[in-house]
N, C-alpha and C positions, 0 to 999 in steps of 0.2 A: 589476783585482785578481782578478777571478772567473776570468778567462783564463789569468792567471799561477800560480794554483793547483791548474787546471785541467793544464798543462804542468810543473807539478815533480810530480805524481801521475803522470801516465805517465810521468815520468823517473826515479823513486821505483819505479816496474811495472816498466818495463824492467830497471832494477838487477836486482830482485831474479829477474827470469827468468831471468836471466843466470847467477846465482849458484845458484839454488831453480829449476830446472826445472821444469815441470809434465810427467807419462810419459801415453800413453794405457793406460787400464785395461786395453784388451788386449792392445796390440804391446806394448806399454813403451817404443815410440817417444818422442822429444821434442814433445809440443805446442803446437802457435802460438797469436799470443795470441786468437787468432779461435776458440781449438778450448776445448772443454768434458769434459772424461774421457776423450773418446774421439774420437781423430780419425778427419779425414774419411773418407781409406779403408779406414777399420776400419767407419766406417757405410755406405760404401757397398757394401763387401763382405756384409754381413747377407744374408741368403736369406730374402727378406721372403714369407711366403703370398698376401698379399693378399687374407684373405677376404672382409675389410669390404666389398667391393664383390661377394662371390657368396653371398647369401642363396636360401635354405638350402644348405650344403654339408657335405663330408666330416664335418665333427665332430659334426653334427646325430647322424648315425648312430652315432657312439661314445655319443651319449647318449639312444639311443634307450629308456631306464628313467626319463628326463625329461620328464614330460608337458608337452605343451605347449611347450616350448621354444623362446624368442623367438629370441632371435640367438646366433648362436655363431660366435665367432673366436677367432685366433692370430694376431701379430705376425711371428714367423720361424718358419722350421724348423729343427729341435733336428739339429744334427750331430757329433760328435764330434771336437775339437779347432778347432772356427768361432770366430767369433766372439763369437758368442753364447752358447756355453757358458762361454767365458774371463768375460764380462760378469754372467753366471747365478753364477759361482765366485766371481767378488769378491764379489758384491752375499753370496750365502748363506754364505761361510765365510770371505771373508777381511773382512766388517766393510762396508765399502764401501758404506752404505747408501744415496750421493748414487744410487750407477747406478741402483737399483731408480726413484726420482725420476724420471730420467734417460729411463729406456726406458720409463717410462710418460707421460710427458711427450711422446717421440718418437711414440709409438702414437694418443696422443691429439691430435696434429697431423692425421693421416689421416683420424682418424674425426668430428671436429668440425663438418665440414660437412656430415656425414648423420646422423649418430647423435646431437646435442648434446642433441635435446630427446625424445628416444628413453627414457629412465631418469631416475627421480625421485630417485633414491639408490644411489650407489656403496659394496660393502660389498665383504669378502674373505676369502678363505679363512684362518683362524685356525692359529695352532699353542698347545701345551699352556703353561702357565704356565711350565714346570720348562724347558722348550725356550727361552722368550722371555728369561727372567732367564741363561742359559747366554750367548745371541748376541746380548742387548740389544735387540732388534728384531725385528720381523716383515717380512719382507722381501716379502711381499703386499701389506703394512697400505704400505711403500714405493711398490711401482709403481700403487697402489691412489689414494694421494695425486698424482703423476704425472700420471694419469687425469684424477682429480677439479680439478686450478689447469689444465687446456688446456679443457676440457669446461664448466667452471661448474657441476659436479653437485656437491654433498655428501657425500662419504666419510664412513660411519657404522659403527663397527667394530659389526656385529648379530649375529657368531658368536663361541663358545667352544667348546674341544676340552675335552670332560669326563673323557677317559681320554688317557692318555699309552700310545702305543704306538710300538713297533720303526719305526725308517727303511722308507718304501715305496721304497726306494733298489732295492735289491734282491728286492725280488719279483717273482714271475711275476703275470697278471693276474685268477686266483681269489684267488689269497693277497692281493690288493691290497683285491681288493672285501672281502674277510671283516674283512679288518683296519682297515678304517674303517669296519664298518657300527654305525653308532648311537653315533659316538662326537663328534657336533656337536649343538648344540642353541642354542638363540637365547640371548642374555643375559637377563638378568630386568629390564633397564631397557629392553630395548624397546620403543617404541612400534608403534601398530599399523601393519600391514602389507598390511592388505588389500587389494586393488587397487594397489598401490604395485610400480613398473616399477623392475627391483630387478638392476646388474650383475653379476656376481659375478666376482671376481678372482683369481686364481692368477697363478703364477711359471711353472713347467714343467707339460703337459700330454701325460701318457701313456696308461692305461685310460683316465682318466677318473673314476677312483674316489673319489678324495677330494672330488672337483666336484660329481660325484652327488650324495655322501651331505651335503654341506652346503648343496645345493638342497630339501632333503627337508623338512628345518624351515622353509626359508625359503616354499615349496608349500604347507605346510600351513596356515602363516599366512594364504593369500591373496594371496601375490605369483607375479608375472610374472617367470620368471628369463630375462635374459641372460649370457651366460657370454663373456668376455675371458682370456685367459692371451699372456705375452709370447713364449712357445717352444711349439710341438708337436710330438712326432716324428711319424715318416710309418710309419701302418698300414697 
């Protein structure tokens, strides 16, 4: 019995593939039933950095205003019209919140066998209340969770953005630092920090600024930051 309904479910699968296609999120190709938002060679094409394996590197130096700074990586390199910008697009403006899952999910494959017991608590770069109720999600707070189901770490949302300001879309890199300074602060339900080996999560990594400046509360408390982001560009 358990066989045979085992066998009208994937006949039930197959129908509707057939009919309801699944597209990859960033060719728009057709999907096999093997593939998951994004097929294979949309993943294999990624321009992976591979920092996780060269401590301390490149990024250390972009956040040299970071005392202390445990580990710092990047997942790919940020390129224009990649695959990973198309991935970055869905997941931030067109809704798509599985990708964010998805690519932290992927990342957190890599780092599981060095990093796993590296950090007590997974947290993430916040955006403003007024931003979250507009796109329903936090697309951090996404690849943040990703992280947290391959890892076995705790994803604990410990920031809030207490001013709402302009897209760092377009700024150069003093207008980026001015524009988020002092505009993070911990939540008032969190617990203590101290000594606590503390991720921190972003989506796209360019200055550096917004990483900074939500390192700053989490420093003051007493925590150890490491810093993950799924894209960097190349400075």
């Amino acid at each position: 019995m358990k066989l045979r309904t085992q066998n009208f479910s994937v006949i039930v699968s197959d129908f509707l593939s057939l009919f309801f296609p699944n597209y990859c999120a960033a060719c728009n190709l057709t999907l096999s039933k093997s593939e998951n938002l994004v097929c294979s060679h949309c993943l294999a094409s990624i321009h992976q950095t591979h920092m996780h394996t060269d401590q301390p590197n490149q990024l250390h130096k972009r956040f040299f205003e970071i005392p202390n700074l445990k580990y710092a990586m990047s997942f790919a390199w940020f390129q224009k019209g990649s695959v990973i910008q198309n991935l970055l697009h869905q997941l931030k403006y067109e809704g798509n919140e599985a990708i964010g899952v998805l690519l932290g999910e992927l990342y957190g494959d890599q780092l599981s066998d060095i990093y796993s017991e590296k950090w007590d608590i997974i947290t993430a770069v916040p955006i403003h209340i007024k931003k979250r109720r507009q796109r329903g999600f936090n697309q951090s707070h996404r690849i943040a969770e990703g992280l947290s189901h391959r890892l076995s770490i705790p994803f604990v949302p410990l920031l809030e953005k207490s001013v709402h300001k302009r897209s760092q879309t377009r700024k150069h890199r003093i207008d980026r630092f001015s524009n988020v300074e002092s505009t993070f602060q911990l939540k008032k339900a969190s617990t203590s920090l101290k000594g606590k080996r503390i991720l921190l999560v972003d989506d796209v990594l360019t200055t550096g600024a917004t990483v900074q400046a939500c390192s700053e509360p989490l420093q003051k408390a007493g925590a150890e930051i490491s810093i993950v982001t799924i894209s960097a560009t190349k400075n």
